[in-house]
Every structure is written in C-alpha cells, then in structure tokens.
C-alpha positions in Angstrom: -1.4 61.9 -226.4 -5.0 60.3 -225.9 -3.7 57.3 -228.7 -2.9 54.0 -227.6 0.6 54.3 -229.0 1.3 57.4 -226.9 4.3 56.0 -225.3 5.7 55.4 -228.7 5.6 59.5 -228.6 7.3 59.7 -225.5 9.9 57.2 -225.7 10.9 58.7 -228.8 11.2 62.5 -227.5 13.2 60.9 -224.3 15.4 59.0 -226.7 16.1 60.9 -229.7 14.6 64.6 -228.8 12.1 64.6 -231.6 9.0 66.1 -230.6 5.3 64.8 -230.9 3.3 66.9 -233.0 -0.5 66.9 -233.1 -2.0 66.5 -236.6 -3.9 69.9 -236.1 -1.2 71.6 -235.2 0.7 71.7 -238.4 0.6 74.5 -240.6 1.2 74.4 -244.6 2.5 77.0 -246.4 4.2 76.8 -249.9 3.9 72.9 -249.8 6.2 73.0 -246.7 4.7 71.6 -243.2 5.2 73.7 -240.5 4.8 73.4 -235.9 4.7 76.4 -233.7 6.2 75.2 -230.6 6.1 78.0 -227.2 5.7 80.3 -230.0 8.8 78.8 -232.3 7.9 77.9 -235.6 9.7 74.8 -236.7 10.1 73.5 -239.9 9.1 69.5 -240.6 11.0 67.3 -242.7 10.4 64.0 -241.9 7.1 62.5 -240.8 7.2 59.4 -238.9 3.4 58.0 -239.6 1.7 56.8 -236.7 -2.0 57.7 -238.0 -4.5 55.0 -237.1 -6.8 56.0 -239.5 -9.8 54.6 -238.3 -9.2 56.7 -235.1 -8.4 60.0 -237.5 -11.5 59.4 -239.4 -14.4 59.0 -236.2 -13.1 62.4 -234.7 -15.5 64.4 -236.5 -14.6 67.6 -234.9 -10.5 67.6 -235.9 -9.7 70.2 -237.9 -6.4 70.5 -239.8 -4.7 73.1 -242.1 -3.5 70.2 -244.6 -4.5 66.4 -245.8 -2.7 63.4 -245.3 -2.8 63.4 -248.9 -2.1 66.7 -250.2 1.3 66.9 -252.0 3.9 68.6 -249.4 7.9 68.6 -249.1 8.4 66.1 -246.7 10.0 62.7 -246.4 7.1 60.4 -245.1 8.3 57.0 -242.9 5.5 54.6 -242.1 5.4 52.3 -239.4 7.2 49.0 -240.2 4.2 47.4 -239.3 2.2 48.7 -241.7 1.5 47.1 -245.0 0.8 49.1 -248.2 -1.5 48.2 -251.2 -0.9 49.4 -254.6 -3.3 51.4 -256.0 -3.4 49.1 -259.0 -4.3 46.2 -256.7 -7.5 45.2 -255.8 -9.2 43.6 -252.9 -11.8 41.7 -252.0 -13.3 41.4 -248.7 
C-alpha cells in the first residue's frame, strides 16, 4: 500500500471485491499460488500485474516464497499500459 498506484488497489477491492495482495505474501505450493487472509487460505487464479519493477528490484530486504518468473498455474493480466518486448527482439539504448 506504500506504491504510488495504491488507489488502483483500493478502488478495485471497493468496486469489484478483489483483494490486494502483497507480493510476499503469496505462498506456492504444487505450482499453484496461494494468500492467507485472517487465517483463510485462498487460492489465486488470476494476477492482475501492477509490479513496477524498478521499485521490486531496490527493496533489497523483500523476501518472497516464488519468482515472478517461475512457472505457476495462473492466468497473468498486465497493465494495458504496459508494453512487452519479445525475447527475440533486441534493443538498443
């Protein structure tokens, strides 16, 4: 809730009753992503990908029980804003 976009989190748990999750708070086990909420666990299916990665990556102390990039069952949707580079494409800054 410390993010810039928090109000995206809020907004969206007012609206649509999904809950904000923080990233070290997910548990993996079997490939499936996991949130224990007032001591329910709760299974996740869908990520909606607000990481600002640059933030992510200067909080040296986070510690998580997965990676962004580790092969779990969930449906990931990034922000509409975001753009995607192919791994086959290079750039050159």
């Amino acid at each position: 809730m410390k993010q810039n976009t928090a109000i995206d989190f809020l907004v969206t748990k007012e609206h649509l009753g999904i809950e904000s999750v923080h990233i070290g708070d997910v548990i993996i086990r079997n490939k499936k992503l996991y949130y224990n909420l007032k001591g329910t666990e709760t299974p996740i299916h869908r990520i909606y990908n607000r990481v600002i990665f640059d933030e992510l990556l200067g909080k040296k102390d986070l510690k998580t029980n997965f990676h962004l990039t580790e092969d779990v069952d969930v449906e990931w949707a990034g922000h509409p804003n975001w753009f995607f580079i192919s791994a086959s494409t290079r750039c050159h800054f």
